[in-house]
C-alpha positions as YAML, in Angstrom:
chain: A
units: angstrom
residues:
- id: 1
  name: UNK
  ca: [-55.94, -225.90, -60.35]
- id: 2
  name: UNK
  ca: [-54.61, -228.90, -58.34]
- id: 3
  name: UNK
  ca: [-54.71, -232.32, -58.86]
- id: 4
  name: UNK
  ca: [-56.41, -234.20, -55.98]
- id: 5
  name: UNK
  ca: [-58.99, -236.73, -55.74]
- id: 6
  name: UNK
  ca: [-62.42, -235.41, -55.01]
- id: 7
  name: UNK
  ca: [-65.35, -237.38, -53.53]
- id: 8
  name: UNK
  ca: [-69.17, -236.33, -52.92]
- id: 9
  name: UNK
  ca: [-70.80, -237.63, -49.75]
- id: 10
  name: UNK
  ca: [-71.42, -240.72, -51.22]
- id: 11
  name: UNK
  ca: [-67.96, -241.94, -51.62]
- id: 12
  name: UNK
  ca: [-68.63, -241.38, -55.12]
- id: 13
  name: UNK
  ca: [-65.61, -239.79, -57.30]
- id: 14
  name: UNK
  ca: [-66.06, -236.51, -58.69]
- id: 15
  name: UNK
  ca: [-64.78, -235.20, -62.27]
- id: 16
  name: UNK
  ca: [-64.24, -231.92, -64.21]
- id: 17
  name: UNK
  ca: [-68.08, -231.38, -65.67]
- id: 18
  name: UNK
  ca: [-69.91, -233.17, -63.02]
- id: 19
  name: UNK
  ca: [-72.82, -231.92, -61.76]
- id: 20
  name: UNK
  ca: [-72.47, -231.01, -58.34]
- id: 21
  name: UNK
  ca: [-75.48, -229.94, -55.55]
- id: 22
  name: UNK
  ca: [-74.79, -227.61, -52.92]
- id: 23
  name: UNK
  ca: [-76.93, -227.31, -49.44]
- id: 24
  name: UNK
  ca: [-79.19, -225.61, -51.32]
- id: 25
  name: UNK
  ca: [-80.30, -228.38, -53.55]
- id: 26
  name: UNK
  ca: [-78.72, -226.00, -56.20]
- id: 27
  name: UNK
  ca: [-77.05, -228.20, -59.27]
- id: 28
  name: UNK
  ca: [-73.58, -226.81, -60.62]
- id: 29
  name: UNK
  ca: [-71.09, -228.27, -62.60]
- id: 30
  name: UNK
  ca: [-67.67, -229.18, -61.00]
- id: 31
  name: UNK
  ca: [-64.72, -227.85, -62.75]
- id: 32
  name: UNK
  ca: [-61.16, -228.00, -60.22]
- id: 33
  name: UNK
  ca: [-59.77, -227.69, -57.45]
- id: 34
  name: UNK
  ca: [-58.68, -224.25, -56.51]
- id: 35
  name: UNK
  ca: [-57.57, -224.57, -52.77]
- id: 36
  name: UNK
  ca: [-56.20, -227.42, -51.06]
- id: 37
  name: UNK
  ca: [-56.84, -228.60, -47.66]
- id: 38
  name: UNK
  ca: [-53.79, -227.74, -45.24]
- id: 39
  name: UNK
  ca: [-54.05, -227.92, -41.12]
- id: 40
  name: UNK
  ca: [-56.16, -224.68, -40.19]
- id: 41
  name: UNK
  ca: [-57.78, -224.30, -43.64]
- id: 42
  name: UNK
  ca: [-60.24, -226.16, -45.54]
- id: 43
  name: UNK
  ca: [-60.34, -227.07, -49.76]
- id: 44
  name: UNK
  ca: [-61.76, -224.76, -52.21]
- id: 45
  name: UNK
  ca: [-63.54, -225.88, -55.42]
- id: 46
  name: UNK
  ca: [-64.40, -223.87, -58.51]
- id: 47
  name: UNK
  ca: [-67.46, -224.55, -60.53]
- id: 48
  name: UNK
  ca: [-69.50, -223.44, -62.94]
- id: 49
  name: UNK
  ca: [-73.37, -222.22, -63.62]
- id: 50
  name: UNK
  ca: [-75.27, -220.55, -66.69]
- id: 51
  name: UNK
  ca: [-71.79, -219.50, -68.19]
- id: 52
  name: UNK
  ca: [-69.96, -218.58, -64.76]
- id: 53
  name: UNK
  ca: [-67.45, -219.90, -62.63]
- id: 54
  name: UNK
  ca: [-67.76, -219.18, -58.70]
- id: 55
  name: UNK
  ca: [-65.08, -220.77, -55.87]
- id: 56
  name: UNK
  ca: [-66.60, -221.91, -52.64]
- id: 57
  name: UNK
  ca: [-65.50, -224.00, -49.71]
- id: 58
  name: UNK
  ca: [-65.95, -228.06, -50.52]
- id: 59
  name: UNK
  ca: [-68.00, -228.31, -47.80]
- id: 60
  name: UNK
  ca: [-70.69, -226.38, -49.77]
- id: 61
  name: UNK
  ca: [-71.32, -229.23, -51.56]
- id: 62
  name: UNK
  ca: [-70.36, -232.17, -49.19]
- id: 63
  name: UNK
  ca: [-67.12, -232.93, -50.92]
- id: 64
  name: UNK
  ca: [-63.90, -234.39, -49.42]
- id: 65
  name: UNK
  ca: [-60.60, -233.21, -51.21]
- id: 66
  name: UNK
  ca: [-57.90, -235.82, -50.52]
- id: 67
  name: UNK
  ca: [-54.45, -234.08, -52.11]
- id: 68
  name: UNK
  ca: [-52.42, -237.27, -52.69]
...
């Protein structure tokens, strides 16, 4: 996992166990980031639901991974 700040659509930071919704109006719970962002490619996030952890693109949940 990286170390990056991480903010919802809001503006609003996001942690490791926040609860996170994707486009689907889905809740999950936030756990890292797994990808950063890098010209060509966007950030990947992991997070978590009923005792798994998935990875998807940020944008799945209308976050904004800034890597500084």
């Amino acid at each position: 996992m990286f170390n990056a700040t991480v903010k919802n659509g809001e503006g609003m930071i996001v942690r490791k166990g926040d609860t996170v919704t994707d486009f689907r109006g889905e809740d999950w719970v936030f756990e890292g980031v797994s990808a950063l962002p890098v010209p060509g490619k966007s950030a990947k996030v992991w997070v978590s639901w009923d005792g798994s952890n998935r990875e998807f693109y940020a944008q799945v949940f209308n976050l904004v991974v800034d890597p500084s």
